[in-house]
ZAMARGU-4260 file (C-alpha; in steps of 0.2 Angstrom, whole numbers, plus 5000, padded with zeros to 4 digits):
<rodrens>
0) 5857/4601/5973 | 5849/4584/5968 | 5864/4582/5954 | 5875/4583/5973 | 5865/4571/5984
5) 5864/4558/5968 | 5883/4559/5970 | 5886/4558/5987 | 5874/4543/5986 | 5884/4534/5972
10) 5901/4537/5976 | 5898/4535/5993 | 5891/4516/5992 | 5907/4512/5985 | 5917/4508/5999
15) 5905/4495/6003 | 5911/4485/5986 | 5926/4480/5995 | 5916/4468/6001 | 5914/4460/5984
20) 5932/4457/5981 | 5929/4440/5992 | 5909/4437/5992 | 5903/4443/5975 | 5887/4453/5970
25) 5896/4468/5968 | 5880/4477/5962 | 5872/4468/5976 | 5884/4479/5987 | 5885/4495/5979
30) 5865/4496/5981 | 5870/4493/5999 | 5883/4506/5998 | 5869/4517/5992 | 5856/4515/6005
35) 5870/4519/6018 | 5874/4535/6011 | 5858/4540/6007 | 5852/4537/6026 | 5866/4550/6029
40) 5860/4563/6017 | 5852/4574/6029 | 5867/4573/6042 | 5875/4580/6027 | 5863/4590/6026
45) 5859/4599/6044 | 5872/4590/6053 | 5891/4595/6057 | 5896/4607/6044 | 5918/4600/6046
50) 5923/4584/6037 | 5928/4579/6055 | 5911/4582/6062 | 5903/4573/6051 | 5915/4559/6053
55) 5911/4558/6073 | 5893/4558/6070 | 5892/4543/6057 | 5905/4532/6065 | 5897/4526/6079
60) 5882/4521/6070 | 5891/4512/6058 | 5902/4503/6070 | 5890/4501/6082 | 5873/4497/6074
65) 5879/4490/6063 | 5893/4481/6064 | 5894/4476/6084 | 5873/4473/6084 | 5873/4463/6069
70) 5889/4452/6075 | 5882/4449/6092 | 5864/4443/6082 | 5875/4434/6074 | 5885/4425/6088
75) 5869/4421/6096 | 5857/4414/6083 | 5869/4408/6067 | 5876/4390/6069 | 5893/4391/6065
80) 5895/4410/6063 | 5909/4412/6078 | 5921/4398/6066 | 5926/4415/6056 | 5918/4429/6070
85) 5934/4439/6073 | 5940/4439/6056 | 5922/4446/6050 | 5923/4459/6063 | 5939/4466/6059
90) 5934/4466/6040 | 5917/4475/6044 | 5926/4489/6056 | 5939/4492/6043 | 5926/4495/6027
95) 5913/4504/6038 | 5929/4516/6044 | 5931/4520/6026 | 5914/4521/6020 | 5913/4534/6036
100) 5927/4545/6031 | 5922/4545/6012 | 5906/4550/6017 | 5912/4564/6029 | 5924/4571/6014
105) 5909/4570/6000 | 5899/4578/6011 | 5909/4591/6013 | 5919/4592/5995 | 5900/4594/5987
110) 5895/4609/5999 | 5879/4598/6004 | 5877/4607/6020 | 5863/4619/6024 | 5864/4637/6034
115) 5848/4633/6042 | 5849/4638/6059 | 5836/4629/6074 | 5841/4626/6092 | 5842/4611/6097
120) 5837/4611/6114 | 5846/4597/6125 | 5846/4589/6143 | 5857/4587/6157 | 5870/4573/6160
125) 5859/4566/6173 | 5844/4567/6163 | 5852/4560/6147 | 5858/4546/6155 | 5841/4544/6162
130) 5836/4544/6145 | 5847/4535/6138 | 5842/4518/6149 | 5825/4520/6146 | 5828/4519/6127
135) 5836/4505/6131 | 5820/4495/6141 | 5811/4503/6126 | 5821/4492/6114 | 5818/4478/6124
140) 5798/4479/6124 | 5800/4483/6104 | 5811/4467/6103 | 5800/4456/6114 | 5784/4462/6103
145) 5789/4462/6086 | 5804/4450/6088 | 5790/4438/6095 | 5776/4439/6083 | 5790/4438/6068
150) 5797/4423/6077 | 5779/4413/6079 | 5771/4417/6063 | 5788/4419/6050 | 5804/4412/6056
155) 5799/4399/6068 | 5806/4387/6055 | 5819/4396/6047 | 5828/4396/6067 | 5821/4379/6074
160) 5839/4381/6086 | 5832/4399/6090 | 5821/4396/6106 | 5836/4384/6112 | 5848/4396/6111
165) 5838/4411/6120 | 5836/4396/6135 | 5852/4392/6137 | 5856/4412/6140 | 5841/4414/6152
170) 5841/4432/6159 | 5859/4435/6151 | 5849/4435/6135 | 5837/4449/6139 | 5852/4460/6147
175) 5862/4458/6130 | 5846/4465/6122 | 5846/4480/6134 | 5865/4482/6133 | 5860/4482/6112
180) 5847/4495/6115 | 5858/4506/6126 | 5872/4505/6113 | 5861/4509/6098 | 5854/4525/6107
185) 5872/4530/6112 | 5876/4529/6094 | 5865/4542/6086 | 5868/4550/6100 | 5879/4562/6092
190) 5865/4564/6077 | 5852/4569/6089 | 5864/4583/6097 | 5869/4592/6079 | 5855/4588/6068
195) 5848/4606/6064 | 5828/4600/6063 | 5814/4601/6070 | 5811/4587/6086 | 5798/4577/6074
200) 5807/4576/6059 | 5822/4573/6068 | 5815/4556/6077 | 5810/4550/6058 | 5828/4554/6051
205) 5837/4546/6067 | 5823/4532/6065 | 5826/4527/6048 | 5845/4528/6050 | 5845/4516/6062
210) 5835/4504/6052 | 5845/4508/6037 | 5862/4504/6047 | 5856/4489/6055 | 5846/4481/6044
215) 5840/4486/6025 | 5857/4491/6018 | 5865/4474/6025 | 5851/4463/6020 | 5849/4467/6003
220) 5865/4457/5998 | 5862/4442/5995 | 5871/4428/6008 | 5872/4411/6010 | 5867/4411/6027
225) 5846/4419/6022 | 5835/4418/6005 | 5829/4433/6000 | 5810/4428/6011 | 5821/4427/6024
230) 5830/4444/6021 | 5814/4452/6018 | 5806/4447/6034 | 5821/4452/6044 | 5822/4469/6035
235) 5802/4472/6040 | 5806/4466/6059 | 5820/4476/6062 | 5811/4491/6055 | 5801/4487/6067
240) 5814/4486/6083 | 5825/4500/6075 | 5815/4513/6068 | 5803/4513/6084 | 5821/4513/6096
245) 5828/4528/6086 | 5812/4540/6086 | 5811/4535/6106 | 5825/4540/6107 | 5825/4557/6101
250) 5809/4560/6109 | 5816/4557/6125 | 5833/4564/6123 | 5830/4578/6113 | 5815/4591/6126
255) 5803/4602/6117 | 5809/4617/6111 | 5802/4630/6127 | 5789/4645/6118 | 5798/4660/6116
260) 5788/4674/6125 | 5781/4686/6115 | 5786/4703/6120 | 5773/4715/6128 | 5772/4732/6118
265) 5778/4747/6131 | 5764/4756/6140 | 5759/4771/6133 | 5764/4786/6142 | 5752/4801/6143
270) 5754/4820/6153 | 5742/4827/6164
</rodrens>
């Protein structure tokens, strides 16, 4: 088995290395490449157990968390970055495509998935959506928190344009965050509905996956936009904003499992 997920894992950064063709560090990217696939090894695991299933639950992270997240940052706090924004996007949706379907096949093509069998209890459209938006305030708070204390005591003069920008959006820019929060839940959403574990260790695995897909595995390349402090800082910040977002969300979207009753032992019968 460990022979399997090292594969998986290898072959299933490559996609990512297209990405070198233009920018370069192709080692840089295929570590990348790793850190994506190895955040979906236990998807592969106690996920969907079809090559398509698998495909519709890791698609919308990647092409939401990371792709659409990441951008919109990008827009709002990179000088510059809109001059080559919609060429970038389309680059990212098209490698993150592949890198979804190669995953979904390797998962599949190495057996990786696991006959474990726990219900996974779920709740109503109503209450979902309920859910749904508050992960998305949650989001919010972690950003305001953690995105301030970063901001004050790390990357105040990294971004001197930052506070600048937030005040030219005024409320917009809070919505944006809570339109990011909502997206991001929505994303693992379908992770939350198929994984086959337990409520606790399914809000670190959804947790970590949304760290890993919107912030370590992009930030360990190097770029000319962040030194490697910079990249650091931000990978510890967003761990802090993602990982807290994606175990919110499953504890709020995924119900404690109700006790099973134990059954009563039939009365004796006695004769007169």
């Amino acid at each position: 088995m460990e022979s399997r997920v090292a594969l998986y894992c290898l072959l299933g950064g490559l996609p990512v290395t297209i990405a070198s063709l233009g920018a370069g560090h192709f080692a840089w990217w295929w570590l990348s490449g790793i850190l994506f696939a190895a955040a979906f090894v236990p998807v592969a695991f106690f996920g969907p157990r079809t090559a398509l299933g698998q495909f519709a639950v890791i698609v919308p992270v990647l092409l939401i968390v990371t792709v659409l997240c990441t951008w919109s940052e990008g827009l709002i706090f990179v000088p510059g970055f809109s001059q080559h924004a919609v060429r970038d996007l389309f680059g990212s949706v098209v490698t993150y495509l592949v890198l979804a379907g190669v995953l979904a096949v390797l998962a599949q093509a190495l057996k990786l998935s696991h006959s474990v069998e726990i219900p996974v209890p779920h709740r109503s459209l109503i209450g979902a959506t309920i859910m749904v938006l508050l992960s998305g305030f949650a989001y919010v708070l972690y950003y305001l928190i953690f995105g301030a204390i970063t901001y004050q005591f790390f990357t105040k003069g990294y971004f001197p344009e930052a506070e600048q920008a937030v005040g030219r959006l005024g409320l917009w820019f809070w919505a944006i965050q809570l339109a990011r929060g909502i997206l991001m839940t929505l994303a693992v959403v379908p992770v939350i509905r198929t994984l086959r574990m337990k409520r606790w260790h399914s809000a670190v695995v959804v947790g970590l996956i949304i760290w890993i897909a919107g912030g370590l595995a992009p930030l360990v390349v190097p770029n000319p936009i962040m030194g490697a402090t910079q990249r650091f800082i931000h990978i510890v910040e967003i761990f802090t904003q993602n990982f807290s977002l994606g175990f919110t969300a499953v504890l709020l979207l995924r119900p404690r499992p109700k006790p099973v009753a134990k059954s009563q032992p039939a009365p004796a019968t006695g004769h007169a």
